[in-house]
C-alpha positions in Angstrom: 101.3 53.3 -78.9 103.5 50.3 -78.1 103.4 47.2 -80.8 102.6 43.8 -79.8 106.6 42.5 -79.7 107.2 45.4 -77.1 104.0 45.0 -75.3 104.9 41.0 -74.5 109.1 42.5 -73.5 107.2 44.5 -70.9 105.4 41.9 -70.2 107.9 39.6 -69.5 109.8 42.2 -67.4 107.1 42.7 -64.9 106.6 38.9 -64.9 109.9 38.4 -64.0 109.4 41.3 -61.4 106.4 39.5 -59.8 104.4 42.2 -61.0 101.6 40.4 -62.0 99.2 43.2 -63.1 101.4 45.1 -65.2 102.1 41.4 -67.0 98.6 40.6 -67.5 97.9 43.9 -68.8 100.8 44.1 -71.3 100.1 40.3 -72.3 96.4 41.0 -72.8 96.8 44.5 -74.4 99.6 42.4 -77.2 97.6 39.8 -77.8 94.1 42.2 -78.5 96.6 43.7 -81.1 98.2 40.6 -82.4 94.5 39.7 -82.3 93.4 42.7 -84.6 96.2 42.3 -87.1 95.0 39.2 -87.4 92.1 39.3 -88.2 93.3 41.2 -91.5 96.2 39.0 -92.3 94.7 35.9 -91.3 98.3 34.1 -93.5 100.5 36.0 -91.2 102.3 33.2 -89.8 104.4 35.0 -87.3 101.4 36.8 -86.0 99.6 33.1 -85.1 102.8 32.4 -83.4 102.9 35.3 -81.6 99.5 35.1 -80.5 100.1 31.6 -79.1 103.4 32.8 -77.5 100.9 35.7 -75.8 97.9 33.2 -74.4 100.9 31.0 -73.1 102.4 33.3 -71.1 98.5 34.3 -69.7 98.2 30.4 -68.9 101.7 30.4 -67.3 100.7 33.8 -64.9 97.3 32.3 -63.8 99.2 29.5 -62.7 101.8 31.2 -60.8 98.8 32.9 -59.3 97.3 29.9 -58.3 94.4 30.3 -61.2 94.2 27.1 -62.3 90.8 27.6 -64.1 91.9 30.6 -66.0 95.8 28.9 -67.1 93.6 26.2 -68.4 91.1 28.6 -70.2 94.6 30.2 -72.2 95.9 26.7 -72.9 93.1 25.1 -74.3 92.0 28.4 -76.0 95.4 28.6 -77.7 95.6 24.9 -78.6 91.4 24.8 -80.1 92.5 27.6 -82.3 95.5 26.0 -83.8 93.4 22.7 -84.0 91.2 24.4 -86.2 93.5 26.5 -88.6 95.3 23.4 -89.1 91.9 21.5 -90.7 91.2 24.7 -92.1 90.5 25.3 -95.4 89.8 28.8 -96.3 92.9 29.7 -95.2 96.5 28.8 -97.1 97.9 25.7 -97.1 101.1 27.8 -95.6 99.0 28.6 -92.3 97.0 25.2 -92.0 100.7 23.8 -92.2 101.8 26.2 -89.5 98.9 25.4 -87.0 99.7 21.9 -87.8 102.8 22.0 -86.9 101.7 24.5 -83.7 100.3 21.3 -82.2 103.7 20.3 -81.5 103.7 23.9 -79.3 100.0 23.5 -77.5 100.1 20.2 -76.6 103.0 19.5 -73.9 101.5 22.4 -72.0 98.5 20.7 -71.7 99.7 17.6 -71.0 102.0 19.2 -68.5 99.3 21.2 -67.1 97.1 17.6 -66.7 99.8 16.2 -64.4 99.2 19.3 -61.6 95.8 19.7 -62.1 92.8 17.5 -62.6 91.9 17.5 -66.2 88.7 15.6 -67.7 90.2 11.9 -68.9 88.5 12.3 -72.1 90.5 15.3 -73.1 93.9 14.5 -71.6 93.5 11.0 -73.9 92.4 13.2 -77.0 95.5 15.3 -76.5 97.6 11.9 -76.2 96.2 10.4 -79.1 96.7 13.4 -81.0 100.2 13.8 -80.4 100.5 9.8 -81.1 99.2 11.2 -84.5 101.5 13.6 -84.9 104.3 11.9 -83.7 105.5 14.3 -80.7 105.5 11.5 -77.9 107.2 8.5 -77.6 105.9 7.5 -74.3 102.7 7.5 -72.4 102.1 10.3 -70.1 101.5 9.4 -66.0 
């Protein structure tokens, strides 16, 4: 059985082959088992990281596929969870740090994906203010 870090190599290479199956089903099946380790080692850091890394490039094939919907289902998915770790506190001040600083990661994508698509204004000014908070963006985004 293949681990998650060679599951997202194959991944990429049939991404970058247009073979858009054989990506979605090695970044689905690495982030089920980045999912599953998880779920036991919930201060894995590099595990959170991965899994974001995963649902990223998910967002980023939908889009190429013209899946708008479903890039935005991976993005927002991806950046909730990280929200939520990072206000966390049953889990160690190490991995609320981590999804804190993750924000810096979920965000731009968002914001990105809010300039191609049409995005509710509520959320795309929650995303803004939130990177305000954080200090990511210097500038307004139109």
């Amino acid at each position: 059985m293949e681990n998650w870090q060679q599951l997202m190599s194959s991944g990429n290479q049939h991404f970058r082959d247009a073979s858009w199956m054989d990506a979605q089903y090695c970044y689905q099946q690495a982030v089920s088992l980045i999912e599953s380790k998880w779920s036991h080692q919930v201060d894995d850091r590099e595990l959170l990281f991965a899994w974001v890394a995963g649902m990223h490039n998910l967002a980023h094939l939908y889009e190429c596929q013209n899946q708008s919907e479903m890039a935005l289902h991976y993005l927002k998915n991806a950046h909730q969870e990280v929200q939520s770790l990072s206000t966390n506190e049953t889990v160690c001040e190490e991995v609320r740090s981590s999804a804190f600083q993750s924000l810096s990661i979920t965000i731009p994508p968002l914001l990105d994906f809010a300039k191609r698509y049409p995005m509710c204004e509520d959320c795309v000014s929650a995303l803004e203010q939130t990177a305000d908070i954080i200090g990511m963006r210097n500038t307004a985004v139109h």
